[in-house]
N, C-alpha and C positions, 0 to 999 in steps of 0.2 A: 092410433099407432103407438106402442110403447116407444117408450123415450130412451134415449140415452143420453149418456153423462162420462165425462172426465174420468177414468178410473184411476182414482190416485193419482200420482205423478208419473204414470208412464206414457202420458202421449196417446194413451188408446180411448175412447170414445165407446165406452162397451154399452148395450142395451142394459137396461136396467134393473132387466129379469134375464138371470143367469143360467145356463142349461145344468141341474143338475144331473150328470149323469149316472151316480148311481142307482139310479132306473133302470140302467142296463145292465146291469150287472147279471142280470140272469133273467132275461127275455131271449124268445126269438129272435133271428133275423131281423124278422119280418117286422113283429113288433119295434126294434130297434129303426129302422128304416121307417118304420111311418110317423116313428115321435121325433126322427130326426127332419124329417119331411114338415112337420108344425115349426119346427125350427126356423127354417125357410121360409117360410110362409106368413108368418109374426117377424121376420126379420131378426131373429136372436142371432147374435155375432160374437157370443161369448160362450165357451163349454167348460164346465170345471169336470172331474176326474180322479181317479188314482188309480194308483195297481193295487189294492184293494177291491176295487170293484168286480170282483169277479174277472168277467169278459167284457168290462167296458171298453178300457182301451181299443179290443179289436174291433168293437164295434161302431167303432168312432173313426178307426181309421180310414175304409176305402171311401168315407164323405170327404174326409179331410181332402184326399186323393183328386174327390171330385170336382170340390169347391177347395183348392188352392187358396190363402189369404183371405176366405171367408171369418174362418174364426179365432178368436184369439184362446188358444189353449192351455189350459193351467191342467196340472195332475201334480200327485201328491206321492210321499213319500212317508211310512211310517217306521221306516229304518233311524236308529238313534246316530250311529257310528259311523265316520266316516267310509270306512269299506265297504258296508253292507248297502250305503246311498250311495256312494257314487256308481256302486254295481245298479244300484236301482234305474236311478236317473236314465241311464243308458238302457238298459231295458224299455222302460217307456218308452224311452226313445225309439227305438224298434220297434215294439208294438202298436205305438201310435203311427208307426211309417213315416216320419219327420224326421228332419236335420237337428229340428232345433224345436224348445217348446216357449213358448211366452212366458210361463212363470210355473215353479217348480214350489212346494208348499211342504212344510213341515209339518204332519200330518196330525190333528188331535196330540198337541203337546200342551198338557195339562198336568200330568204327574212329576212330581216335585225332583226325584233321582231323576228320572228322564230327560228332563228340561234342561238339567246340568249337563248329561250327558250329550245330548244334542249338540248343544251351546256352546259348551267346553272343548278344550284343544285332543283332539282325534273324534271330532263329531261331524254328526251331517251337515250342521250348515256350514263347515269347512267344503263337505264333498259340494253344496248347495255353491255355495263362494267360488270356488273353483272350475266347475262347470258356467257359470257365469262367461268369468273369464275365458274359458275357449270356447263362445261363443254356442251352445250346448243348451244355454237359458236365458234370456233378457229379464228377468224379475223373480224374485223370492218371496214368500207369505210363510204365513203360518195359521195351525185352524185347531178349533179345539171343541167341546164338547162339555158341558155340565154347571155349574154354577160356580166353582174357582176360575173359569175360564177367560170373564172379563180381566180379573187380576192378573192371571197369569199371561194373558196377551199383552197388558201395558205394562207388566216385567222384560217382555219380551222384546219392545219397542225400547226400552230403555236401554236394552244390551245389543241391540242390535238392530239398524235401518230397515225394516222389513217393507216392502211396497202394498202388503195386505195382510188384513185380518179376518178371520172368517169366527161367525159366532152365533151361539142362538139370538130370536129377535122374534116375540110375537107379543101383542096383547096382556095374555093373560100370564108369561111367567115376565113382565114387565112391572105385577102387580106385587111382587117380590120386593119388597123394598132394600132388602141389601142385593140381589142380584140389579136392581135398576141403578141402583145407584156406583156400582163398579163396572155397569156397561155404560154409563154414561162417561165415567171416569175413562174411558178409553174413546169410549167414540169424540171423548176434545180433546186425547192425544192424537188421533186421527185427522179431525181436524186442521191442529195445528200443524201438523207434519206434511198432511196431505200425501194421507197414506189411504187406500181404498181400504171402505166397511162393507165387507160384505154378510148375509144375512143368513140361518138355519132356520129350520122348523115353522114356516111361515102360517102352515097348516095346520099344524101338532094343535090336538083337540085335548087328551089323552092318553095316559099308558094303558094297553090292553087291560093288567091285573084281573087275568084269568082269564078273562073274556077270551074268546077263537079268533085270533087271527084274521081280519079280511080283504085286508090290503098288504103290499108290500113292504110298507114302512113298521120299524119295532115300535109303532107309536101309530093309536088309533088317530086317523087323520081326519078332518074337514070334509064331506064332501057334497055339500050341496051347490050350489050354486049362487045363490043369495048369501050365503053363510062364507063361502071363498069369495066371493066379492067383497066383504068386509075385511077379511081379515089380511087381502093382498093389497085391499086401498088405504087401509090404516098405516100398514109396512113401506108403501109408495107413499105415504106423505109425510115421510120422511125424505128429505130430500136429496142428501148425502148416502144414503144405503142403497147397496143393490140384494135385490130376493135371488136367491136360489131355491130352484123348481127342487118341488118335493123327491121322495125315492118309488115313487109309484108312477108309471105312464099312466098308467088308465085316469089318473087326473090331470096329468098337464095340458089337456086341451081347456078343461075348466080353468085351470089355473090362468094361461094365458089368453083368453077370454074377459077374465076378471081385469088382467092388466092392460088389455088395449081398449079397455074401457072406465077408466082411472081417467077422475075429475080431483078430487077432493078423497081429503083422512076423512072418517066416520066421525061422530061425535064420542064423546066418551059415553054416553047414554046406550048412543047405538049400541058397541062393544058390550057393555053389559049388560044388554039383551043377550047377544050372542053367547058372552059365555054363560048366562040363565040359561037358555032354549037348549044350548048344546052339554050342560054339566061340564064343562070345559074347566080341567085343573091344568098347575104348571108342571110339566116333565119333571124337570128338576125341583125336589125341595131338600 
Protein backbone atom coordinates (compact mmCIF):
# COMPACT_ATOMS: atom_id res chain seq x y z
CA UNK A 1 0.00 0.00 0.00
CA UNK A 2 1.55 3.36 -0.66
CA UNK A 3 1.71 5.51 2.39
CA UNK A 4 0.65 8.65 3.36
CA UNK A 5 1.66 11.29 5.50
CA UNK A 6 0.88 14.80 6.99
CA UNK A 7 0.86 17.30 4.13
CA UNK A 8 2.35 20.14 5.69
CA UNK A 9 0.25 21.75 8.24
CA UNK A 10 -2.97 21.46 6.54
CA UNK A 11 -4.55 18.64 8.43
CA UNK A 12 -4.71 16.59 5.22
CA UNK A 13 -3.03 13.12 5.22
CA UNK A 14 -2.42 13.00 1.40
CA UNK A 15 -0.71 9.57 -0.19
CA UNK A 16 2.57 10.16 -0.81
CA UNK A 17 2.61 9.67 -4.47
CA UNK A 18 0.84 12.67 -5.85
CA UNK A 19 -1.37 12.60 -9.19
CA UNK A 20 0.37 14.56 -11.59
CA UNK A 21 -1.96 15.57 -13.90
CA UNK A 22 -0.30 17.05 -16.44
CA UNK A 23 -0.77 13.75 -18.15
CA UNK A 24 -3.91 14.89 -19.22
CA UNK A 25 -3.35 17.64 -20.75
CA UNK A 26 -3.85 16.25 -24.04
CA UNK A 27 -5.06 12.55 -23.77
CA UNK A 28 -8.34 10.95 -24.64
CA UNK A 29 -11.20 10.60 -22.62
CA UNK A 30 -10.51 7.45 -22.37
CA UNK A 31 -7.18 7.47 -21.59
CA UNK A 32 -7.88 10.14 -18.89
CA UNK A 33 -10.55 7.86 -17.29
CA UNK A 34 -8.35 4.76 -17.00
CA UNK A 35 -5.30 6.68 -15.27
CA UNK A 36 -7.66 8.16 -13.25
CA UNK A 37 -9.22 4.77 -12.65
CA UNK A 38 -5.14 3.52 -11.31
CA UNK A 39 -5.86 6.47 -9.20
CA UNK A 40 -8.50 4.54 -7.31
CA UNK A 41 -7.23 1.60 -7.25
CA UNK A 42 -3.50 2.61 -5.57
CA UNK A 43 -5.61 4.69 -3.34
CA UNK A 44 -4.08 8.19 -4.43
CA UNK A 45 -6.22 10.88 -2.66
CA UNK A 46 -4.18 13.84 -3.80
CA UNK A 47 -4.40 15.45 -7.64
CA UNK A 48 -2.17 18.37 -8.51
CA UNK A 49 -3.14 20.56 -11.82
CA UNK A 50 -3.37 23.77 -13.56
CA UNK A 51 -4.98 25.68 -16.32
CA UNK A 52 -2.08 25.20 -18.09
CA UNK A 53 -2.70 21.84 -18.62
CA UNK A 54 -4.10 21.85 -21.53
CA UNK A 55 -7.70 20.01 -20.88
CA UNK A 56 -6.75 18.78 -17.60
CA UNK A 57 -8.97 20.52 -15.38
CA UNK A 58 -12.04 19.11 -17.55
CA UNK A 59 -10.69 16.03 -17.21
CA UNK A 60 -10.57 15.75 -13.76
CA UNK A 61 -13.71 17.28 -13.28
CA UNK A 62 -16.70 14.71 -13.70
CA UNK A 63 -14.44 12.26 -11.20
CA UNK A 64 -14.42 14.96 -8.86
CA UNK A 65 -18.29 14.93 -9.46
CA UNK A 66 -18.18 11.23 -8.95
CA UNK A 67 -16.04 10.72 -6.05
CA UNK A 68 -16.99 13.86 -3.88
CA UNK A 69 -14.16 14.50 -0.86
CA UNK A 70 -12.14 11.80 -2.48
CA UNK A 71 -9.41 14.15 -3.45
CA UNK A 72 -7.59 16.82 -2.15
CA UNK A 73 -7.18 19.26 -5.26
CA UNK A 74 -4.49 21.69 -5.74
CA UNK A 75 -4.26 23.64 -9.45
CA UNK A 76 -2.10 26.41 -10.37
CA UNK A 77 -2.05 29.64 -11.57
CA UNK A 78 0.72 31.29 -13.84
CA UNK A 79 -0.84 34.69 -13.84
CA UNK A 80 1.68 37.34 -12.12
CA UNK A 81 -1.25 40.25 -11.29
CA UNK A 82 -3.74 40.35 -9.22
CA UNK A 83 -6.64 40.71 -11.99
CA UNK A 84 -5.49 38.25 -14.27
CA UNK A 85 -5.37 35.50 -10.94
CA UNK A 86 -8.15 36.29 -9.47
CA UNK A 87 -9.86 35.91 -13.13
CA UNK A 88 -8.01 32.61 -13.04
CA UNK A 89 -8.74 31.08 -9.86
CA UNK A 90 -12.42 31.25 -10.65
CA UNK A 91 -12.04 29.98 -13.87
CA UNK A 92 -10.54 26.76 -12.38
CA UNK A 93 -13.05 27.00 -10.29
CA UNK A 94 -15.59 26.29 -12.98
CA UNK A 95 -13.64 24.08 -14.97
CA UNK A 96 -12.86 21.94 -12.13
CA UNK A 97 -16.75 21.95 -11.33
CA UNK A 98 -16.09 22.91 -7.44
CA UNK A 99 -17.00 25.50 -4.96
CA UNK A 100 -13.86 25.68 -3.64
CA UNK A 101 -10.31 24.07 -4.35
CA UNK A 102 -7.69 22.86 -1.60
CA UNK A 103 -4.91 24.87 -2.47
CA UNK A 104 -4.27 27.26 -5.32
CA UNK A 105 -0.25 27.47 -6.31
CA UNK A 106 1.72 30.05 -7.81
CA UNK A 107 2.77 28.48 -10.75
CA UNK A 108 6.85 28.19 -11.72
CA UNK A 109 7.76 31.47 -10.04
CA UNK A 110 11.31 31.48 -10.64
CA UNK A 111 12.07 34.68 -12.56
CA UNK A 112 13.39 37.42 -10.61
CA UNK A 113 10.86 40.60 -12.19
CA UNK A 114 8.01 38.06 -11.86
CA UNK A 115 8.53 37.07 -8.31
CA UNK A 116 8.41 40.70 -7.36
CA UNK A 117 5.51 41.13 -9.36
CA UNK A 118 3.53 38.17 -8.04
CA UNK A 119 4.58 39.15 -4.42
CA UNK A 120 4.27 42.68 -4.59
CA UNK A 121 1.12 45.03 -3.91
CA UNK A 122 -1.32 44.49 -7.15
CA UNK A 123 -0.12 40.65 -7.37
CA UNK A 124 -1.39 37.24 -7.43
CA UNK A 125 -0.82 36.27 -4.21
CA UNK A 126 -2.95 39.18 -3.13
CA UNK A 127 -5.86 37.63 -5.64
CA UNK A 128 -4.32 33.96 -3.93
CA UNK A 129 -4.83 35.82 -0.15
CA UNK A 130 -8.11 36.86 -1.05
CA UNK A 131 -9.79 34.04 -2.35
CA UNK A 132 -8.56 32.44 0.66
CA UNK A 133 -10.71 34.50 2.50
CA UNK A 134 -13.93 33.89 0.77
CA UNK A 135 -13.58 30.60 1.31
CA UNK A 136 -12.76 29.99 -2.71
CA UNK A 137 -9.34 28.21 -1.38
CA UNK A 138 -8.11 26.68 1.95
CA UNK A 139 -4.20 26.72 1.09
CA UNK A 140 -1.62 28.45 -1.07
CA UNK A 141 1.94 26.98 -2.68
CA UNK A 142 4.14 27.78 -4.84
CA UNK A 143 6.20 25.60 -7.62
CA UNK A 144 9.02 26.39 -9.84
CA UNK A 145 11.27 24.74 -12.17
CA UNK A 146 15.26 24.82 -12.98
CA UNK A 147 18.23 25.23 -10.71
CA UNK A 148 17.51 29.03 -8.97
CA UNK A 149 14.47 27.30 -7.98
CA UNK A 150 15.57 25.99 -4.39
CA UNK A 151 16.66 29.71 -3.71
CA UNK A 152 13.95 31.26 -5.05
CA UNK A 153 11.43 29.03 -3.02
CA UNK A 154 13.14 29.78 0.40
CA UNK A 155 12.97 33.69 -0.75
CA UNK A 156 9.51 32.89 -1.09
CA UNK A 157 8.99 31.30 2.29
CA UNK A 158 10.67 34.21 3.74
CA UNK A 159 8.07 36.69 2.28
CA UNK A 160 5.39 34.87 2.58
CA UNK A 161 3.73 31.64 4.82
CA UNK A 162 3.18 29.49 1.90
CA UNK A 163 1.63 25.74 2.93
CA UNK A 164 3.82 24.09 -0.10
CA UNK A 165 6.60 23.95 -2.34
CA UNK A 166 6.99 22.16 -5.20
CA UNK A 167 10.57 21.36 -6.86
CA UNK A 168 12.77 19.07 -8.76
CA UNK A 169 14.11 15.93 -6.68
CA UNK A 170 15.88 13.11 -8.25
CA UNK A 171 19.14 11.29 -7.91
CA UNK A 172 21.17 12.37 -10.44
CA UNK A 173 20.55 16.35 -10.57
CA UNK A 174 20.96 15.82 -6.45
CA UNK A 175 24.63 15.03 -7.66
CA UNK A 176 24.80 18.83 -8.40
CA UNK A 177 26.37 20.10 -5.50
CA UNK A 178 25.31 23.69 -5.47
CA UNK A 179 21.69 22.61 -6.66
CA UNK A 180 21.76 19.88 -3.46
CA UNK A 181 22.84 21.97 -1.48
CA UNK A 182 20.15 25.04 -1.94
CA UNK A 183 17.45 22.14 -2.01
CA UNK A 184 18.40 21.10 1.12
CA UNK A 185 18.59 24.88 2.22
CA UNK A 186 14.82 24.71 1.89
CA UNK A 187 13.74 21.39 2.53
CA UNK A 188 14.95 22.71 6.54
CA UNK A 189 12.97 25.59 5.90
CA UNK A 190 10.21 23.22 5.41
CA UNK A 191 10.95 21.40 7.78
CA UNK A 192 10.97 23.90 10.33
CA UNK A 193 7.84 25.57 9.34
CA UNK A 194 6.07 22.45 8.43
CA UNK A 195 5.45 23.41 5.24
CA UNK A 196 4.68 20.26 2.46
CA UNK A 197 7.82 19.23 0.02
CA UNK A 198 6.65 18.22 -2.70
CA UNK A 199 8.63 16.57 -5.56
CA UNK A 200 9.43 16.95 -9.82
CA UNK A 201 10.95 14.87 -12.17
CA UNK A 202 11.23 11.63 -10.25
CA UNK A 203 11.78 9.93 -13.62
CA UNK A 204 13.75 12.66 -15.71
CA UNK A 205 16.53 10.21 -17.22
CA UNK A 206 17.54 13.08 -19.80
CA UNK A 207 16.91 15.91 -22.10
CA UNK A 208 16.03 14.64 -25.52
CA UNK A 209 19.01 16.98 -27.40
CA UNK A 210 17.81 15.91 -30.66
CA UNK A 211 16.87 12.67 -30.12
CA UNK A 212 12.64 12.08 -31.43
CA UNK A 213 10.58 12.49 -29.03
CA UNK A 214 8.89 9.26 -27.43
CA UNK A 215 7.15 10.11 -24.71
CA UNK A 216 5.20 12.81 -23.40
CA UNK A 217 7.36 14.53 -21.16
CA UNK A 218 10.00 17.49 -22.70
CA UNK A 219 12.46 15.13 -20.90
CA UNK A 220 13.50 11.67 -21.96
CA UNK A 221 12.05 9.70 -19.08
CA UNK A 222 12.89 6.34 -16.99
CA UNK A 223 11.05 3.60 -18.30
CA UNK A 224 11.83 0.31 -17.31
CA UNK A 225 10.76 -1.07 -14.58
CA UNK A 226 13.76 -2.14 -12.48
CA UNK A 227 15.20 1.18 -13.32
CA UNK A 228 11.52 3.25 -11.91
CA UNK A 229 11.85 1.05 -9.09
CA UNK A 230 15.00 2.69 -8.07
CA UNK A 231 14.63 5.82 -8.84
CA UNK A 232 10.73 6.17 -6.86
CA UNK A 233 12.43 4.21 -3.73
CA UNK A 234 15.33 6.41 -3.59
CA UNK A 235 12.70 9.66 -3.68
CA UNK A 236 10.39 7.55 -1.03
CA UNK A 237 13.10 7.37 1.40
CA UNK A 238 12.96 10.34 1.82
CA UNK A 239 10.59 10.69 4.34
CA UNK A 240 9.14 14.18 4.45
CA UNK A 241 8.68 14.50 0.45
CA UNK A 242 5.92 13.60 -1.56
CA UNK A 243 6.54 12.37 -5.68
CA UNK A 244 4.46 13.70 -8.23
CA UNK A 245 3.64 11.28 -11.06
CA UNK A 246 5.51 11.98 -14.25
CA UNK A 247 3.59 13.90 -17.50
CA UNK A 248 3.26 10.74 -19.42
CA UNK A 249 0.17 8.12 -18.50
CA UNK A 250 1.64 5.36 -20.34
CA UNK A 251 3.87 5.19 -17.23
CA UNK A 252 2.16 5.76 -14.32
CA UNK A 253 0.95 2.22 -13.88
CA UNK A 254 4.92 1.48 -13.63
CA UNK A 255 5.29 4.21 -11.60
CA UNK A 256 2.77 3.28 -8.96
CA UNK A 257 3.79 -0.12 -9.09
CA UNK A 258 7.29 0.92 -8.08
CA UNK A 259 5.49 2.79 -5.01
CA UNK A 260 3.24 0.16 -3.52
CA UNK A 261 6.19 -1.73 -3.44
CA UNK A 262 8.54 0.65 -1.53
CA UNK A 263 10.59 -1.00 1.39
CA UNK A 264 13.78 0.79 1.63
CA UNK A 265 16.22 4.02 -0.43
CA UNK A 266 18.64 2.22 -2.83
CA UNK A 267 22.12 2.25 -1.78
CA UNK A 268 24.20 4.87 -3.32
CA UNK A 269 26.04 2.02 -5.24
CA UNK A 270 22.72 1.01 -6.47
CA UNK A 271 22.00 4.70 -7.96
CA UNK A 272 25.19 4.70 -9.70
CA UNK A 273 24.54 1.81 -11.44
CA UNK A 274 21.50 3.29 -12.78
CA UNK A 275 22.70 6.30 -13.92
CA UNK A 276 25.94 4.10 -15.61
CA UNK A 277 23.28 1.72 -17.31
CA UNK A 278 20.88 4.58 -18.10
CA UNK A 279 23.68 7.55 -19.28
CA UNK A 280 21.41 9.51 -17.10
CA UNK A 281 22.49 13.35 -16.83
CA UNK A 282 20.86 16.18 -14.64
CA UNK A 283 18.02 18.45 -16.68
CA UNK A 284 19.25 21.33 -15.19
CA UNK A 285 22.98 22.55 -15.41
Amino acid sequence: MIERAPFGATGHESSRVIFGAAALGRVSKGDADRALDLLLEHRINHIDVAADYGDAELRIAPWLRRHPGTFFVATKTSERTYRAAREGIRRSLERLGVDRLDMIQLHNLVDVIEWETALGAGGALEAAIEAREEGLVRFIGVTGHGLSVPEMHRRSLERFPFDSVLLPYNHVQMQDSRYAETFEAVAAVCAERNVALQTIKSLARRRWDGRKATAATWYEPLREQDDIDLAVHWLLGRPEAFLLTTGDVELLPRLLDAAERFERRPSDEEMAGLVARQDATPLFV
